[in-house]
N, C-alpha and C positions, 0 to 999 in steps of 0.2 A: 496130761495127768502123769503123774510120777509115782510109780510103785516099788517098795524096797523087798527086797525078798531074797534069804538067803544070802546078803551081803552085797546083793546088788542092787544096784539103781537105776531104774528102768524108766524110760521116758518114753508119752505115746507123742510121736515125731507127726505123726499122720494118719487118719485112722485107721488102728487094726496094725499101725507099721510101730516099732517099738524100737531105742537103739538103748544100750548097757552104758549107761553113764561112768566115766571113771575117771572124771576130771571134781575138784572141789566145785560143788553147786553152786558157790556166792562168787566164782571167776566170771569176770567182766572181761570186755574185749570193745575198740571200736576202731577202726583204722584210724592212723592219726598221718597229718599231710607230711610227705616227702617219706614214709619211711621205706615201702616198696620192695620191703622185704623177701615178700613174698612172690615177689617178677623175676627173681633170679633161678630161679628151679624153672625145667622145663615141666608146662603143662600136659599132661596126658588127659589125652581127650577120646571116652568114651563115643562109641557108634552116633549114641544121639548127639551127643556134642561137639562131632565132625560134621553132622549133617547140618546144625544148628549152622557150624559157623560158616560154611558152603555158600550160607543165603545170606550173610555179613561180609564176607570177603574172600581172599583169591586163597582157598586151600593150597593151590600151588606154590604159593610165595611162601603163605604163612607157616605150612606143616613139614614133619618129617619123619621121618620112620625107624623105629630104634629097637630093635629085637620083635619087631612084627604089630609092633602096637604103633599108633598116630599120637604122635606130641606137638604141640606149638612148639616153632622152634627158637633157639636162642641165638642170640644174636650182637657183635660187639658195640656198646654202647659211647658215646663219647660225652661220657657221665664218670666222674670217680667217684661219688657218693653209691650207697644203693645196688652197686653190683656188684657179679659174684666175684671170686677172686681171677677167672678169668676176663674180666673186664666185659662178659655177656650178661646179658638178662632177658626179661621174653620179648619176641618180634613185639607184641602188643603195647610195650611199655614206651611211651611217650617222652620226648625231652622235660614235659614241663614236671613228672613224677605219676601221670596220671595212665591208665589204663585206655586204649582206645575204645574198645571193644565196649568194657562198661559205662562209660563216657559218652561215645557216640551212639551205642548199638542200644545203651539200658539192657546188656546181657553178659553173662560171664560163662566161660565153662562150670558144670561142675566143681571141678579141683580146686577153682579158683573160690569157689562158692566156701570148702571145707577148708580152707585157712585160718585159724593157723591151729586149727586143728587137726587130730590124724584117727585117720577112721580102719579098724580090724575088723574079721568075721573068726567069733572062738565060738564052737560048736554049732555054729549056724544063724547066731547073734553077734548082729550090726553093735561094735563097740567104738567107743569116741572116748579120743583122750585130746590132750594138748599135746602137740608135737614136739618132742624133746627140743630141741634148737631153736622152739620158739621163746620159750622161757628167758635163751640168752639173745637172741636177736631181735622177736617181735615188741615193738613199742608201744602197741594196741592193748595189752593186758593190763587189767586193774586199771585202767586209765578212763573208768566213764561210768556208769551206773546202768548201762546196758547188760545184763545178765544172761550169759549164754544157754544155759540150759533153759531158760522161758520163751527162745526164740530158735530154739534147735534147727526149724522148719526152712531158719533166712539161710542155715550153715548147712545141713544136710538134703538136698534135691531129692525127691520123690525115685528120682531113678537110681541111687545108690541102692535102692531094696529088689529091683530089679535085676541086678548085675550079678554075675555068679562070685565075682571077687572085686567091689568096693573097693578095697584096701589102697591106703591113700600112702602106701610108701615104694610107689614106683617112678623113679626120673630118669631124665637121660643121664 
């Protein structure tokens, strides 16, 4: 359900759970192959989503620790497409373009879930925009008849309402 009110745009994500829309309603998104954009940022992985990955694979190998919080770490790729400008992208990213994790496990972090969007908390309201840098880098927008705001649910994880700060602009 979608309520506008005072200039805002409010989507119920889940029930009773609501985020401030502030991205154009008619933006579409669908991943499109090879572009992987989004493996180049370390992943910061929320308590549940370290424990999640625990029972998928070796935390030890896969994580790291960056100012006290737990990230998937990055790692040199021998790929020159798709990576960042250090020549890393995340442990999880595959030679063939593909995600392991979502591939083989049928599971993603979080963070991984809100791409390529970027999630704030203003006054105590869960906000969702399109992540500036996606605009010039992600090749998934406007590219499909998928409409992001009717499927909020696949982008934002029930646990983002849980967390005392969501906010989807922390990397290594």
């Amino acid at each position: 359900m979608t309520t506008e009110a005072g200039g805002e745009r409010r989507v119920e994500v889940y029930p009773g759970k609501e985020a401030v829309v502030d991205f154009d309603p008619a933006l579409t998104f669908e991943c499109v192959d090879d572009c992987t954009w989004c493996c180049q940022h370390g992943v910061l992985l929320y308590e549940q989503d370290f424990l999640e990955l625990a029972d998928r694979e070796s935390v030890n190998r896969a994580t790291t620790q960056f100012r006290g919080q737990d990230f998937v770490r990055r790692e040199e790729k021998d790929r020159e497409e798709h990576v960042a400008d250090d020549g890393a992208a995340c442990y999880f990213l595959r030679e063939d373009g593909l995600c392991a994790l979502h591939d083989e496990h049928d599971w993603k972090p979080a963070r991984c879930s809100v791409f390529p969007l970027a999630v704030s908390v203003e006054d105590g309201d869960i906000h969702v925009d399109v992540r500036d840098s996606a605009h010039e880098h992600c090749e998934g927008l406007d590219v499909s008849e998928r409409r992001v705001i009717e499927e909020l649910d696949a982008f934002l994880p029930e646990l983002l309402w849980e967390l005392d700060d969501p906010s989807s602009d922390r990397e290594i």
